[in-house]
C-alpha positions as CSV (number, residue, x, y, z in Angstrom):
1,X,-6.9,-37.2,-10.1
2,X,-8.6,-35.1,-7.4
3,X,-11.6,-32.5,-8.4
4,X,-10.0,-29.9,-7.1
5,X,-7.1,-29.3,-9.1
6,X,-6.3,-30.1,-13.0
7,X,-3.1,-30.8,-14.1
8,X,-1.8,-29.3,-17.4
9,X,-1.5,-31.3,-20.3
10,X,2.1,-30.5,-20.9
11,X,2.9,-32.5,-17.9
12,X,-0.1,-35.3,-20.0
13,X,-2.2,-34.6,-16.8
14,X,-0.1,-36.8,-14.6
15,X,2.1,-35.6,-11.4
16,X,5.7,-36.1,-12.0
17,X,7.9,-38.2,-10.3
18,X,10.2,-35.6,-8.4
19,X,13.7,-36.2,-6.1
20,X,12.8,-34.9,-2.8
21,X,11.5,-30.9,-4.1
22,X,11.3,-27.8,-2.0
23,X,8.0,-25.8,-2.0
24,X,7.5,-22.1,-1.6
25,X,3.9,-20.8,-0.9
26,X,3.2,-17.1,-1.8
27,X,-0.7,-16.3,-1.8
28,X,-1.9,-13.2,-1.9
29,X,-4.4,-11.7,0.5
30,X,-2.8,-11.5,3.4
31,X,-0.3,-9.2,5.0
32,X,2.6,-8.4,2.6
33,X,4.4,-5.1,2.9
34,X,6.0,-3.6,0.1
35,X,4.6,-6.6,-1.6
36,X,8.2,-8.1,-0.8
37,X,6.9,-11.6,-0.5
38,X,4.9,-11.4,-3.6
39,X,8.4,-10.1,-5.2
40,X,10.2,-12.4,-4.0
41,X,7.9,-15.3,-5.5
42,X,8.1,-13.6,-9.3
43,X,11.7,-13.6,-8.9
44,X,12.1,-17.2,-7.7
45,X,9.5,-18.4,-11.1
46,X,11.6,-16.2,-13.5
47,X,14.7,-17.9,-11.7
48,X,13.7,-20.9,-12.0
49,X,12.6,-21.3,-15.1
50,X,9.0,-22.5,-13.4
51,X,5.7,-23.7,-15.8
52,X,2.6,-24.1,-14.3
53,X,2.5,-28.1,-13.1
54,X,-1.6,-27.2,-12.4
55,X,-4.5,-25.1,-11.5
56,X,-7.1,-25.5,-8.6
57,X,-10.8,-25.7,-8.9
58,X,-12.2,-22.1,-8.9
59,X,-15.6,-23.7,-8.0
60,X,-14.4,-25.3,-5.1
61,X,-12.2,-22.4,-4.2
62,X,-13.3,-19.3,-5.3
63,X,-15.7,-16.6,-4.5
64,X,-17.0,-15.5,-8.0
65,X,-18.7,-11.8,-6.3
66,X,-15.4,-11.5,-4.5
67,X,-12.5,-12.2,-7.0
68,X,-14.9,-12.4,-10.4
69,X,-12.9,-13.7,-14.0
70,X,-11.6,-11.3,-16.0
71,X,-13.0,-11.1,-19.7
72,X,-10.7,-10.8,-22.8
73,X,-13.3,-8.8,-25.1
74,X,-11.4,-8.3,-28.4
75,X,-13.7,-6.3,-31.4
76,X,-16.8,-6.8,-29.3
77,X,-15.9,-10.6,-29.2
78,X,-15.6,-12.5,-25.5
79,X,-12.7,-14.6,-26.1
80,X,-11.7,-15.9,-23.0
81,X,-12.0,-15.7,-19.1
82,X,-9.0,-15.8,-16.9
83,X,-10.0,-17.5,-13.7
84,X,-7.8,-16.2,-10.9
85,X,-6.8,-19.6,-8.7
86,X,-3.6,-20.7,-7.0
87,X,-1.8,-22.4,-9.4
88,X,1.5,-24.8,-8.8
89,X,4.7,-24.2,-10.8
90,X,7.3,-26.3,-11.4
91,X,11.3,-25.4,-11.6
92,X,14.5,-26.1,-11.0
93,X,17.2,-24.2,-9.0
94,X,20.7,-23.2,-10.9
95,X,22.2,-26.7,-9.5
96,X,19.2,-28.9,-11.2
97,X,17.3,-29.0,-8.0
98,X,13.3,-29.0,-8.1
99,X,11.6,-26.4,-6.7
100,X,7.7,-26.5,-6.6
101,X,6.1,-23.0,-6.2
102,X,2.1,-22.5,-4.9
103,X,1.2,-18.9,-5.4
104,X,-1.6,-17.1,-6.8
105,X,-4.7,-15.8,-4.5
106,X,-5.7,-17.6,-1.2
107,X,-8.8,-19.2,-1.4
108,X,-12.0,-17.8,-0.5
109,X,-13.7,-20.7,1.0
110,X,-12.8,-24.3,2.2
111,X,-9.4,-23.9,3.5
112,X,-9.2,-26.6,5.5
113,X,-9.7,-28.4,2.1
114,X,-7.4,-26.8,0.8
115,X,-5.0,-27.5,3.2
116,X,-5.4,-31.0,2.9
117,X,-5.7,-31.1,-0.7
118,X,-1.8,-29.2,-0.8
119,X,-0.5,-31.4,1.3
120,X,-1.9,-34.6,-0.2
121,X,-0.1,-33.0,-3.6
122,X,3.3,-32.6,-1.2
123,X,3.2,-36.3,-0.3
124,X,3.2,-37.6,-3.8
125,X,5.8,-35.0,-5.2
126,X,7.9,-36.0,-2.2
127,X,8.3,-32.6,-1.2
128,X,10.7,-32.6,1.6
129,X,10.3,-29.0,3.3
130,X,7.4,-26.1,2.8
131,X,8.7,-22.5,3.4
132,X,6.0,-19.7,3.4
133,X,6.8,-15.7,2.5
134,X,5.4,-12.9,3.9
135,X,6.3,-9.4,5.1
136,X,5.1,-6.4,7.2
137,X,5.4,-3.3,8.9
138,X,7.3,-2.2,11.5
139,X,9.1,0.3,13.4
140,X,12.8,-0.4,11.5
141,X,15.1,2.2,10.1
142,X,16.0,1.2,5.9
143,X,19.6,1.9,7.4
144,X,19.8,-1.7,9.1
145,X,19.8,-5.3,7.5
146,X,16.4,-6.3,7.0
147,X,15.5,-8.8,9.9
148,X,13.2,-11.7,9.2
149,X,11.2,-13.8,11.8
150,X,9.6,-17.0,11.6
151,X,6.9,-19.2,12.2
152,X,6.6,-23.4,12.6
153,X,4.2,-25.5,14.6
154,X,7.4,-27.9,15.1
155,X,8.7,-25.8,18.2
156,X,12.2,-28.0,17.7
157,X,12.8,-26.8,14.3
158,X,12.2,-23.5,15.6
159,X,15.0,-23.4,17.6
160,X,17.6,-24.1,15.6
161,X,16.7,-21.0,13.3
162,X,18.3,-17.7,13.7
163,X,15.5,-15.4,12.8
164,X,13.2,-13.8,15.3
165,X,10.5,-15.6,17.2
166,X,7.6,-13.6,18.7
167,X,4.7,-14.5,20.9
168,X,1.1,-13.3,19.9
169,X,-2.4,-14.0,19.0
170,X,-2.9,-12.5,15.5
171,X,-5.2,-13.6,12.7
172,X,-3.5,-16.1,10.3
173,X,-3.6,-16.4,6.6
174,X,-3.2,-19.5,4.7
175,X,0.0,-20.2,5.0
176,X,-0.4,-20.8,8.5
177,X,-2.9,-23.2,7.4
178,X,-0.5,-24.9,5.3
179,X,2.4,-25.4,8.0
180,X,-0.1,-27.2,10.1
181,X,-1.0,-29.7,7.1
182,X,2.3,-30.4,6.2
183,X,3.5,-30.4,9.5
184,X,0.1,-33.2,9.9
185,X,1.8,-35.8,7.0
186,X,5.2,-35.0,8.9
187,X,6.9,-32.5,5.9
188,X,8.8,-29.8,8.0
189,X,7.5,-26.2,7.4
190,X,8.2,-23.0,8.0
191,X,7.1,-19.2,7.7
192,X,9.5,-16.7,6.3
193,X,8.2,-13.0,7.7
194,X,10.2,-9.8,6.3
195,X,10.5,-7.1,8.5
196,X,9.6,-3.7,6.4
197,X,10.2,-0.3,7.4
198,X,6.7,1.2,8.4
199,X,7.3,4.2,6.0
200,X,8.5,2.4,2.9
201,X,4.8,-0.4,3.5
202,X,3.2,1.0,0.2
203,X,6.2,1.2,-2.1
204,X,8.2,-1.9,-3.2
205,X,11.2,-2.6,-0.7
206,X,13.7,-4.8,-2.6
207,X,15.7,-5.1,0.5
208,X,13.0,-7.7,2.0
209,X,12.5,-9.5,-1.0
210,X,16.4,-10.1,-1.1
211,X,16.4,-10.6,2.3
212,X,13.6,-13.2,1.6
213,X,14.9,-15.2,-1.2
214,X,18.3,-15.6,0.5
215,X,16.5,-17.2,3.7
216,X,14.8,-19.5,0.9
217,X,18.4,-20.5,0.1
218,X,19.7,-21.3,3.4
219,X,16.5,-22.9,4.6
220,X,15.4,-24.8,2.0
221,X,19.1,-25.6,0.4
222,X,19.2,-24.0,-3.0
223,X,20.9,-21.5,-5.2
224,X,18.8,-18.5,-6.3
225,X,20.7,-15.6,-7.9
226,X,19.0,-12.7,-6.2
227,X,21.9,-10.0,-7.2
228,X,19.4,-8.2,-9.3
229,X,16.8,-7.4,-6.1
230,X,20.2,-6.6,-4.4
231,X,21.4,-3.9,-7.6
232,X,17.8,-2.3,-6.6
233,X,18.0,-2.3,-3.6
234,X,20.9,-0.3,-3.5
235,X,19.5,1.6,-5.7
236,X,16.5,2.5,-3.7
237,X,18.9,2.9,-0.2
238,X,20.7,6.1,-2.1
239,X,17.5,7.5,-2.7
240,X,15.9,6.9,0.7
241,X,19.4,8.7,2.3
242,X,18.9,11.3,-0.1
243,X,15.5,12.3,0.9
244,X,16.2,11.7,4.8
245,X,19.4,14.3,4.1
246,X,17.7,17.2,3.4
247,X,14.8,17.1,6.1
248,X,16.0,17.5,9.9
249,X,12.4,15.8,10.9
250,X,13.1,12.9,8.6
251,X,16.7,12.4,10.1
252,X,15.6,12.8,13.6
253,X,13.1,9.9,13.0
254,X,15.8,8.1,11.3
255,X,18.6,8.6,14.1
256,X,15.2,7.5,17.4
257,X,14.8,4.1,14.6
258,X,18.7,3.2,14.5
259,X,18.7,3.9,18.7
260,X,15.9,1.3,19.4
261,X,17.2,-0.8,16.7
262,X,20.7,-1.1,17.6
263,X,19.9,-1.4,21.4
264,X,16.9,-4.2,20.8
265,X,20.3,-6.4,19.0
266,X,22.8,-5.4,20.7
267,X,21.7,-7.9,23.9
268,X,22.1,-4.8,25.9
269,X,18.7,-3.7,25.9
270,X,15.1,-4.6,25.3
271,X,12.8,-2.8,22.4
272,X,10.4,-0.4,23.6
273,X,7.8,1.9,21.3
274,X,8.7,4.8,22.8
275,X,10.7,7.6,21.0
276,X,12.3,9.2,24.1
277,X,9.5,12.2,23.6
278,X,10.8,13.6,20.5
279,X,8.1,14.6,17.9
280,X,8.6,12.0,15.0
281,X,6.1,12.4,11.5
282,X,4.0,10.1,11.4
283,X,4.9,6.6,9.1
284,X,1.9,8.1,6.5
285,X,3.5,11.4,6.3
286,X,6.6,10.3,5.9
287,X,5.5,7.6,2.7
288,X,3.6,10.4,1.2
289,X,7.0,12.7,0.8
290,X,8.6,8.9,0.0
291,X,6.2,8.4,-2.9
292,X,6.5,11.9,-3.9
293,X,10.3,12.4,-3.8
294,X,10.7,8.9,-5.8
295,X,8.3,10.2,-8.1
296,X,10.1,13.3,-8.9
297,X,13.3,11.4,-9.1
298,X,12.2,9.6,-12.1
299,X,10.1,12.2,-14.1
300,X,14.1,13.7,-13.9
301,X,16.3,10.8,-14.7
């Protein structure tokens, strides 16, 4: 067994022999609007009925100053720290198929290590395809289907997705680090992105994590149950509509969103960032009235 991870005794510190698993990677600490990804991952362990399968080394992995233990102090008594690692789960989807989970916080040192290390553990679990989940902000209107994009080093899987592929230089997380590691021992992967309406970012979005979990179906071939996400997310559309309603501003921002949207997929025209000169509040000042109008609608229900 490797130093940098333990396995937990109820598994009698051995890796279990698997039939050809999928693994979903959700770390924190990296871009994740609405926390949608990180949603999405708690749903798919509840769902699947996942217990932790092991725990990495926080002294390989971990920056005590940055991320430091937290201390169960009971009657003056220390009783325990809670180290905060990745940790692998272990479940099974609702047709019996294995579904291995790596969430938790990224590392702060040694990723390529890390990297390595995750997909050494792939190999002998005979993991047979990696999907990532992340989300973030962008100019979209809640109105429309939340649109995912992707990412893979293996350009030929790529293209036979039908999510959105962009072209950029942007700072990875470690995910991205992943997809190139399994990608090294030849275990396709792939990068799930949400797309999250810029003035929603700060508030959960059940939309995306839906929208997230049922990409996790089709990609990676099993059967989550995400109506729950999908009850509040309906939920959560009324009250958006509600709010956008009463405030001419809001519904001329929400009218310039649907324009660029429904032109940028209609094949009929290309996305721009302009707004055709019309004033539009700012995504912040729209959040604030957001968080403040959702606020209000609880205190009265």
């Amino acid at each position: 067994m490797s130093s940098a991870y333990s396995i937990s005794p109820d598994f009698n510190n051995t890796l279990p022999q698997l039939e050809s698993p999928l693994m979903v990677v959700m770390l924190q600490g990296w871009i994740d609007a609405s926390s949608a990804a990180a949603t999405a991952m708690e749903a798919l362990v509840s769902e699947t009925g996942a217990t932790q399968l092991l725990e990495f080394d926080a002294d390989t992995f971990v920056d005590y100053r940055a991320r430091r233990p937290m201390m169960e102090l009971r009657d003056g008594v220390n009783t325990k720290l809670e180290w905060s690692v990745p940790k692998l789960f272990l479940g099974k989807d609702k047709n019996g198929k294995s579904v291995v989970l790596l969430t938790g916080p990224e590392p702060d040192s040694r990723w390529q290590h890390f990297a390595a290390t995750v997909g050494s553990l792939a190999q002998q679990l005979g993991v047979r395809r990696m999907l990532g989940l992340g989300a973030y902000p962008v100019a979209t209107p809640h109105t429309r289907a939340v649109q995912l994009s992707c990412t893979s080093p293996n350009s030929e899987l790529v293209a036979t997705l039908p999510y959105l592929k962009s072209s950029l230089d942007v700072p990875a997380g470690m995910e991205a680090a992943l997809e190139h590691a399994m990608h090294s021992v030849g275990i396709p992967s792939l990068g799930l992105w949400a797309q999250v309406p810029h003035y929603v970012a700060s508030m959960a979005y059940p939309a995306a994590a839906a929208a997230l979990l049922g990409a996790v179906s089709d990609s990676g071939d099993i059967e989550i149950d995400i109506s729950g996400l999908l009850e509040q997310a309906t939920i959560q559309r009324e009250r958006l509509d509600s709010l956008v309603r009463n405030n001419p501003e809001h519904a001329a921002m929400l009218t310039q969103l649907e324009q660029v949207f429904d032109e940028a997929h209609s094949g009929n025209g290309q996305l721009t960032t302009g707004f055709g000169g019309v004033p539009l509040p700012s995504g912040d000042e729209l959040a604030a009235e957001l968080e403040q109008f959702l606020r209000e609608h609880r205190s009265d229900s």
